[in-house]
C-alpha positions in Angstrom: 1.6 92.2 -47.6 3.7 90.8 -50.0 8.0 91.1 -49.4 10.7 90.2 -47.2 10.2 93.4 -45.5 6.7 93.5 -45.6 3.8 95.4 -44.5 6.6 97.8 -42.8 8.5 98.7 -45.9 6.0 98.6 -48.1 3.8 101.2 -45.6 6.7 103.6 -45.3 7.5 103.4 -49.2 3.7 104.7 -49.4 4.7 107.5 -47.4 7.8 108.5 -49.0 5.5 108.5 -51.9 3.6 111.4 -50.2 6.8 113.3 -49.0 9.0 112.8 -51.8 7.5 112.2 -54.7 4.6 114.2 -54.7 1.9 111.4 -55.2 -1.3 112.5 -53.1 -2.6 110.2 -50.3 -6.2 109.8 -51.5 -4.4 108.2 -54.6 -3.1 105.3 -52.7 -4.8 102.2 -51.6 -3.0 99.7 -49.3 -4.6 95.9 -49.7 -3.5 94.2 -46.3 -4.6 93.2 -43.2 -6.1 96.4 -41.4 -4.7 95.4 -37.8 -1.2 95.4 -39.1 -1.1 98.0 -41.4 -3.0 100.5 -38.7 -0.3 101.1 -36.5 2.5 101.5 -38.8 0.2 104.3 -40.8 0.4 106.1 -37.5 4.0 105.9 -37.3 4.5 107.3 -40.7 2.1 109.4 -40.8 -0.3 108.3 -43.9 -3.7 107.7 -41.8 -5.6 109.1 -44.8 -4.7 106.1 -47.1 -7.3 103.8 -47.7 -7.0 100.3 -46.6 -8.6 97.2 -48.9 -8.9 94.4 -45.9 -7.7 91.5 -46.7 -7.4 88.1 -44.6 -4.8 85.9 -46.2 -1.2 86.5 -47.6 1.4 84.8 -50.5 4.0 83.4 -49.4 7.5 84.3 -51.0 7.8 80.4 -51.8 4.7 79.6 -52.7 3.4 77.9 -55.1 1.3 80.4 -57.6 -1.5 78.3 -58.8 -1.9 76.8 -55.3 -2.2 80.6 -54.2 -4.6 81.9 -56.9 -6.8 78.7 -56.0 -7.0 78.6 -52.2 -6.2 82.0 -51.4 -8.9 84.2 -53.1 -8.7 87.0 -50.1 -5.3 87.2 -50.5 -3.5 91.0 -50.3 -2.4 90.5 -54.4 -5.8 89.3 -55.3 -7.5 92.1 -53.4 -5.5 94.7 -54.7 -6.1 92.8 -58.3 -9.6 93.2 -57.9 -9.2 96.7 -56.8 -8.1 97.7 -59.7 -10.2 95.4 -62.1 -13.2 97.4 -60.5 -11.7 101.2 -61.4 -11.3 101.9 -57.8 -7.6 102.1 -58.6 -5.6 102.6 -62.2 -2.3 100.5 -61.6 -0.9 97.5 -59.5 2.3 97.4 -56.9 3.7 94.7 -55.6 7.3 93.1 -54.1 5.4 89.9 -53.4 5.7 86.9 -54.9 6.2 87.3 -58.7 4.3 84.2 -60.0 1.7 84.7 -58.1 1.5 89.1 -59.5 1.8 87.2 -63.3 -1.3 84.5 -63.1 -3.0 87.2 -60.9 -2.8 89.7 -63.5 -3.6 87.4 -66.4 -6.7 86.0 -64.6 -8.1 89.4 -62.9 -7.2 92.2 -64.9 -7.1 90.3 -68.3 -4.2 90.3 -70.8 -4.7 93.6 -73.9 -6.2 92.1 -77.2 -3.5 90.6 -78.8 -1.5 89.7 -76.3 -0.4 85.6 -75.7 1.9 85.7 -72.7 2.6 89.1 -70.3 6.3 90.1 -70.5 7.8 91.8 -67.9 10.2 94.5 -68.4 13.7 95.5 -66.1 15.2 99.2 -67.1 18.5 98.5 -67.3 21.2 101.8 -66.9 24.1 102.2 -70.3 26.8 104.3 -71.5 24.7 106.5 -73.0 22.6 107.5 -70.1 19.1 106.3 -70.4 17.9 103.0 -69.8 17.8 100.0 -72.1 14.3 97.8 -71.4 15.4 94.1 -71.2 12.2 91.8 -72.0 11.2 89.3 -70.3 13.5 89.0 -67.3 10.7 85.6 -66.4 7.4 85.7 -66.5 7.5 83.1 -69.4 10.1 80.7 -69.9 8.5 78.9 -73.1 8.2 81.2 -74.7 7.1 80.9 -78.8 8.0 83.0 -81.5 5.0 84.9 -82.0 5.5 85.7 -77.9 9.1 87.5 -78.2 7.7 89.7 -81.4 4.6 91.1 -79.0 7.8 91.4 -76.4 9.2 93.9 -78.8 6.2 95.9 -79.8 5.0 96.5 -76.1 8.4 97.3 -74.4 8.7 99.8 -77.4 5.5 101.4 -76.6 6.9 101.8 -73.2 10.3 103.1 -74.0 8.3 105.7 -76.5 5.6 106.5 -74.0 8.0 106.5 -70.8 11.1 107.2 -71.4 10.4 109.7 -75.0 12.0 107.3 -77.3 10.2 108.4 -80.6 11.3 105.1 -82.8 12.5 103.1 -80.3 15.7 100.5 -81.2 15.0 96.5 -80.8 17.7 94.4 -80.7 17.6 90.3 -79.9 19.6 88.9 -77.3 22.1 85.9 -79.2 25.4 84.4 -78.7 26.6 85.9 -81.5 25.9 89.2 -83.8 26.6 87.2 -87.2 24.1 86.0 -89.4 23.0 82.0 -88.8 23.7 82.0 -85.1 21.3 81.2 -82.6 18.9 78.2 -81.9 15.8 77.8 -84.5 14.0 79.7 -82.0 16.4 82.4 -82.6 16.4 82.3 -85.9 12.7 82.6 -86.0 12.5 85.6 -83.7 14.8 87.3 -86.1 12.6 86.8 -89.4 9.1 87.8 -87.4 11.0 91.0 -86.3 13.1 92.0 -90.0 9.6 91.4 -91.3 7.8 93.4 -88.8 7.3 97.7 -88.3 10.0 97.7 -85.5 13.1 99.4 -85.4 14.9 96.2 -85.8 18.7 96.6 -85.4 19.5 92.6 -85.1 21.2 90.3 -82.8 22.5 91.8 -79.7 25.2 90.0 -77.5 25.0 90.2 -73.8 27.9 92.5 -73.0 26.2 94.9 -75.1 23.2 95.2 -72.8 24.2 98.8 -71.7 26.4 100.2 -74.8 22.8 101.8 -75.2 23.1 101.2 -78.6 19.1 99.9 -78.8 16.5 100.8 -76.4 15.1 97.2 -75.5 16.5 93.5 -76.0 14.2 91.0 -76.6 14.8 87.6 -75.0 13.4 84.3 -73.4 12.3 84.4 -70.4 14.5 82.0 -68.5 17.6 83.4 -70.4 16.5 87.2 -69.0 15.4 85.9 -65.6 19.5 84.7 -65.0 20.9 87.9 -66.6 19.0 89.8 -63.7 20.1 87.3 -61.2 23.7 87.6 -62.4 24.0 91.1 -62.7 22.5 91.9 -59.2 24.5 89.5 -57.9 27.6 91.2 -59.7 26.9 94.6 -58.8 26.6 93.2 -55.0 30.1 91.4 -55.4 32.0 94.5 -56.8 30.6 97.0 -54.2 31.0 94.8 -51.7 35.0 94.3 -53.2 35.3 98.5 -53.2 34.0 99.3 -49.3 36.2 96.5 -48.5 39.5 98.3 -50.5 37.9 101.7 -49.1 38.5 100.4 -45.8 41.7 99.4 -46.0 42.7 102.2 -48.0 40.1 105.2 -47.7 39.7 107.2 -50.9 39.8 111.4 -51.5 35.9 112.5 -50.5 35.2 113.0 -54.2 36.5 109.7 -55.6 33.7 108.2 -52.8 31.1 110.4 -54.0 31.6 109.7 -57.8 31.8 106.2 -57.1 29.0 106.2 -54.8 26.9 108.0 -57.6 27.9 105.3 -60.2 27.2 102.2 -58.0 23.7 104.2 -57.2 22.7 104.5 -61.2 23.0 100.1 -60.7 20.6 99.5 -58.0 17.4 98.3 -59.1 15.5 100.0 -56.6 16.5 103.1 -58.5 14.4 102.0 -61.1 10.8 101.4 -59.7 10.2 97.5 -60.0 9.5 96.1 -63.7 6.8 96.3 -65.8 4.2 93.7 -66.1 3.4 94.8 -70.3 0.6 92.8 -71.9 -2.3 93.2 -69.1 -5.2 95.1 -68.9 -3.4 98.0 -66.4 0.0 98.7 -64.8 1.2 96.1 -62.7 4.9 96.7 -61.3 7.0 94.0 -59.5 9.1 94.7 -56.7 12.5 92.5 -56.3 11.6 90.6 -53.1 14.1 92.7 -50.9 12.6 95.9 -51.9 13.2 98.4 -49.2 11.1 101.5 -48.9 13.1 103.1 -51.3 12.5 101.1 -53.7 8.6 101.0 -52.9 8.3 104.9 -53.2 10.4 104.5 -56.8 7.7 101.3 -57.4 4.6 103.8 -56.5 6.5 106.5 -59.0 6.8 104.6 -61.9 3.3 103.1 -61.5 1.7 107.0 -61.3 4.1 107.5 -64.2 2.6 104.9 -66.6 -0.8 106.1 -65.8 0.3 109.5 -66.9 1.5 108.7 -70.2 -1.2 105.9 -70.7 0.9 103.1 -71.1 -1.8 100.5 -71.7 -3.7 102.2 -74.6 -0.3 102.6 -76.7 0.8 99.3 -76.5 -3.0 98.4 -76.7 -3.1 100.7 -80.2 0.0 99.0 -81.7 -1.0 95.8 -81.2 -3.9 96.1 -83.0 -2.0 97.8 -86.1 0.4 94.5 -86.4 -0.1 92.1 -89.0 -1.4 88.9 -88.0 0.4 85.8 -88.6 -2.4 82.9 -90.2 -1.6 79.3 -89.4 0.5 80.2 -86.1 -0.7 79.2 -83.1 -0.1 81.6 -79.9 -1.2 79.7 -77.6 
């Protein structure tokens, strides 16, 4: 229930699921309220999916503590608990983000080792596949000992997901030199050079997408307004190129390479971002997701169950040194 454009996008993302992508029906389970979710299955044609019932819904706005404590039969917390029973191996949502985090944490449980969930945005780069920017918000105080789990779980993903055998870490700074950075920074950088990562240093922000490392490690405020800027970005430029297309209407192939490049920028290409650091695959949705972007959501999620996301990072955790006298709290 959880969206702008929710239950009706998220309902006909389920069935483009089906259709396109190949993911069966009796593998999808809808948490919502039955009366509003029955007639748009109809419509799209996905009777067979089961339905959790559920009476309450989050808000976009809402506060999440207020909506973990009051609002225990709420479509997130259902679908939660559907999955902390087995019915169900992962988590989808484009509701309210906070509310998916302290959901997750309190339901399904963060992996042994873990102090604070990250959550992960594939970003596209020059070199084709995606970079895995960590966290993009789901903790903005974040503690040393936090951005150095950061590294080792978005590096299992990259591994398991996307084949990246040693994965490349870099850490988001204002500069690439040696000394820069806050003492935050600085201590980020010593956990990692002393860590088993693939540790290739400071990383500045225009070098998100060189694809010169796999994921960039970075606080979660600072991620959370790098996404913000560069959706809002992407929107200004397309928005700037229809309007010169009008006025000036390109050759049919100029239209269709640019239409392909502005397509590899869209997050709903990408399938929501990873929760890492909880006890199953949990994806967030951007708010606006479309259906689109749901079916790409649904995808991803089937695809980290494949590859077994949560026992790899769950495995290298547990081969990391611990760090005595830190708290990581």
């Amino acid at each position: 229930m959880g969206g702008d454009h929710a239950p009706r996008a998220v309902v006909e993302g389920a069935s483009l699921a089906v259709s396109r992508r190949n993911v069966p029906a009796d593998r999808l389970i809808l948490a919502g309220r039955p009366d509003e979710l029955a007639p748009l299955q109809a419509e799209f044609g996905i009777e067979a999916v089961e339905v959790e019932p559920c009476s309450e819904v989050v808000a976009m706005d809402e506060s999440p503590a207020s909506a973990i404590r009051t609002k225990p039969d709420s479509s997130i917390a259902r679908g939660m608990r559907v999955v902390a029973e087995g019915r169900a191996g992962a988590f989808v949502s484009a509701g309210n983000t906070g509310a998916v985090v302290a959901s997750s944490a309190m339901i399904l449980g963060r992996l042994p080792g873990v102090s604070r969930p990250g959550i992960a945005v594939p970003v596209p780069t020059h070199q084709g596949g995606p970079c895995v920017v960590i966290d993009v918000g789901a903790n903005i105080y974040c503690k040393a000992e936090h951005m150095l789990q950061y590294a080792v779980m978005a590096g299992e993903y990259c591994r398991a997901v996307f084949d990246r055998p040693d994965p490349r870490v870099g850490l988001l700074n204002i500069g690439e030199e040696a000394g820069k950075g806050n003492p935050l920074i600085q201590e980020v950088d010593e956990l990692l050079r002393a860590s088993d990562v693939t540790y290739r240093g400071f990383i500045e922000g225009q070098d998100i997408m060189s694809g010169n490392v796999d994921v960039v490690v970075c606080e979660g405020f600072v991620g959370n307004v790098i996404l913000k800027v560069t959706e809002g970005l992407v929107s200004f430029v397309s928005k700037q190129v229809h309007a010169a297309f009008e006025e000036h209407p390109p050759r049919p192939e100029v239209k269709s390479s640019l239409g392909k490049a502005f397509q590899q920028l869209d997050y709903a290409e990408y399938g929501g971002a990873p929760l890492l650091g909880v006890g199953a695959p949990v994806l967030i949705g951007h708010g606006r997701s479309s259906a689109h972007a749901l079916m790409n959501m649904i995808h991803a999620a089937a695809t980290a169950l494949e590859h077994d996301v949560t026992r790899h990072i769950t495995d290298r955790l547990a081969q990391q040194p611990q760090n005595p006298g830190r708290s990581l709290s």
